[in-house]
N, C-alpha and C positions, 0 to 999 in steps of 0.2 A: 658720287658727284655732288660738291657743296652746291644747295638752292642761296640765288641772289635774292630771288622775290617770290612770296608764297603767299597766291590769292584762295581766298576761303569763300564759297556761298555769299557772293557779293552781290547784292539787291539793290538798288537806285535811280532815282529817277527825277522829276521836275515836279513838285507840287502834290498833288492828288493820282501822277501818272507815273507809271513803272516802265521804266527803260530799258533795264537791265535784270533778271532775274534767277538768282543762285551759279553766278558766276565764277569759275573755280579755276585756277593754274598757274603753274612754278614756270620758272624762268631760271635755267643755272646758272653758274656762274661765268663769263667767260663768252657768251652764248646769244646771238640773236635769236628772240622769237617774235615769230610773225602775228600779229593781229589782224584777221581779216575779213572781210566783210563788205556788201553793197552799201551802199550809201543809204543812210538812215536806220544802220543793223545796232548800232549803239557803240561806235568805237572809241569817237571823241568822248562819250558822256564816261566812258568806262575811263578813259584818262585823266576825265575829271575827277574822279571820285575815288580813284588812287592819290591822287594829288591833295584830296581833301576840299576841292573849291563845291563840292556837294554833298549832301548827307546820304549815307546809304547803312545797311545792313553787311554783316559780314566780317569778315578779321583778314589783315594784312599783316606779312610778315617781312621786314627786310633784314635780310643774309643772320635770320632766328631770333632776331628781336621783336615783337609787334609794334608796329606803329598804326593800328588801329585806331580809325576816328581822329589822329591827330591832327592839327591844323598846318595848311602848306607850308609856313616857314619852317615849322619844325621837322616835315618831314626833306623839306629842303638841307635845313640843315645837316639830317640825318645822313643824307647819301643820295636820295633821288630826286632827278632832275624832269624836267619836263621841254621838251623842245618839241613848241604849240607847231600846227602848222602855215599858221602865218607869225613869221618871229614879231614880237615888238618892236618898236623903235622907238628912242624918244628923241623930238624932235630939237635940234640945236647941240644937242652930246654925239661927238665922233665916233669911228671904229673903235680908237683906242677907248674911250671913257666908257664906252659900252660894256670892253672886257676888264677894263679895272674895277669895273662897280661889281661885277658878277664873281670876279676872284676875291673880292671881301679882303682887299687888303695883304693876303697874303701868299709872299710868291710871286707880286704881280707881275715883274717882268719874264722870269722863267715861265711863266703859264702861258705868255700872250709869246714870248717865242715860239713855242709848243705847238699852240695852235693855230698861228700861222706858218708854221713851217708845212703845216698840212695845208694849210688854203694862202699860197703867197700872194695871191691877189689880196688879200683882205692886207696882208704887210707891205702893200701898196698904197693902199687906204686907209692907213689908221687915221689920219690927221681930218680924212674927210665924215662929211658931215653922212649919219648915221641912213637916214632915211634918204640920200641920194643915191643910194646903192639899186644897183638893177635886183628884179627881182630873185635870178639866180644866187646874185652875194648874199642875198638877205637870207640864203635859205645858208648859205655858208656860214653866217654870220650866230644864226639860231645853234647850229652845231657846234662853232667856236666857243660861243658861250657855255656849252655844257663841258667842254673842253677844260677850261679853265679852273673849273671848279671840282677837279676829281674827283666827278662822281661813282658810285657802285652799282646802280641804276638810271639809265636814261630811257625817260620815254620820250618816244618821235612820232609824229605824227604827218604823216605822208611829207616825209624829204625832198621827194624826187617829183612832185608835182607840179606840171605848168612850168619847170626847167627844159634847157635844150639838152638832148644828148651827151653832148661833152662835158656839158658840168652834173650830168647825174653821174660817170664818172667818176669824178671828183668826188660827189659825195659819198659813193658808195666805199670807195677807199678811205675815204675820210673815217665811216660808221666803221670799217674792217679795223682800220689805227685804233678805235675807243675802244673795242672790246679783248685789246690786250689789258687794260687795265678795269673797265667795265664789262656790264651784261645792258641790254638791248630791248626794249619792247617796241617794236617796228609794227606800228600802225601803216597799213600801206595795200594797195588794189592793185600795185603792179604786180606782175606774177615776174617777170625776168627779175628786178629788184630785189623780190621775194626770195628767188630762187640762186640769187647774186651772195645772199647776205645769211637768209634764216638755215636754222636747224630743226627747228619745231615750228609748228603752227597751229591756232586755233581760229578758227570762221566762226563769226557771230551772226546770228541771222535772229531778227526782231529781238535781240536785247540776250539770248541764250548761244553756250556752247555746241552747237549740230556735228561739228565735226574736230577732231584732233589728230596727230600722227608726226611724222618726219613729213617736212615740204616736201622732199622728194618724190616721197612715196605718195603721196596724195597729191601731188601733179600730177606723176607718171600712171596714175590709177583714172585722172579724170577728175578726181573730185574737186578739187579746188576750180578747175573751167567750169563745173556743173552749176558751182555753189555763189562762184563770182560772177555767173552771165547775167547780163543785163534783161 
């Protein structure tokens, strides 16, 4: 099985404090894997620092190249995307200019087909203004964006959060469509979602790896309730 992304002893953290410590795991291709963890385990900071928006220790590889240490546009360039968990928006740019600036010009109408053929609400809304979206489209909107720009890595950080039911739904079909042509780092505390979408899992608890396996097997075992309760 070809590896999309191949994390090495990856160290990081804010200043003088360590968040993260010898952090290690592949992602195949093709493939959700779950990132999970209580609130405060180091999930978002570990996003960042794949992303390159902070310094750390360690070596990253995407699908056998390193892109170690490099800075976010470059690894943007490269193939991996980031879908924050609250999307940006800027204010006065519509649905549409949102995804023609993220497709970089190329493609742009086939892309933004694409990706609203997955979310027709948002091919509803292109003409409307960016930041009037309810909070659900915005989370549509974050995915669309990574849609567009065929990437080989997307990182997501909790999709499905503070949406109603039926649009997690949607997004969960939505993440199923990307990873016919991507692979998946699913930052996320629901366990159904989890259990909807991943193959593999890794729980971070205070900045390290405590546990790894198939989701399955580590739901069905306990461990993931143990390790997620509050």
């Amino acid at each position: 099985m070809s590896i999309a992304l191949s994390v090495a002893d990856l160290t990081a953290g804010y200043g003088e404090t360590t968040v993260l410590r010898d952090v290690s795991f592949e992602v195949p291709e093709g493939e959700v894997m779950c990132l999970m963890g209580r609130n405060g385990a180091g999930k978002t900071t570990l996003l960042r620092a794949l992303m390159g928006v902070i310094p750390y220790r360690g070596t990253l590889h995407l699908e056998g190249r390193s892109i170690s240490h490099w800075k976010g546009h470059a690894i943007n360039a490269a193939g991996m995307v980031w879908a924050p968990q609250e999307s940006p928006v800027f204010a006065g740019l519509t649905v549409r200019q949102h995804l023609e600036i993220a497709s970089r010009g190329e493609r742009t109408d086939r892309r933004i087909a694409a990706a609203t053929s997955i979310f027709p609400v948002l091919g509803e809304r292109l003409g409307q203004p960016a930041q009037t979206l309810s909070g659900g489209e915005r989370k549509m909107l974050g995915i669309a964006l990574a849609f567009v720009v065929d990437p080989k890595v997307v990182l997501m950080d909790e999709p499905t959060e503070g949406v109603a039911p039926v649009i997690v739904e949607q997004l969960i079909e939505a993440i199923r469509v990307l990873t016919e042509t991507a692979s998946v780092v699913l930052v996320e505390q629901n366990l159904d979602t989890g259990l909807a979408l991943g193959s593999e899992a890794y729980v971070l608890e205070h900045g390290t790896i405590v546990e790894s396996g198939k989701i399955r097997t580590l739901h069905d075992e306990g461990v993931l309730q143990r390790r997620l309760a509050v």
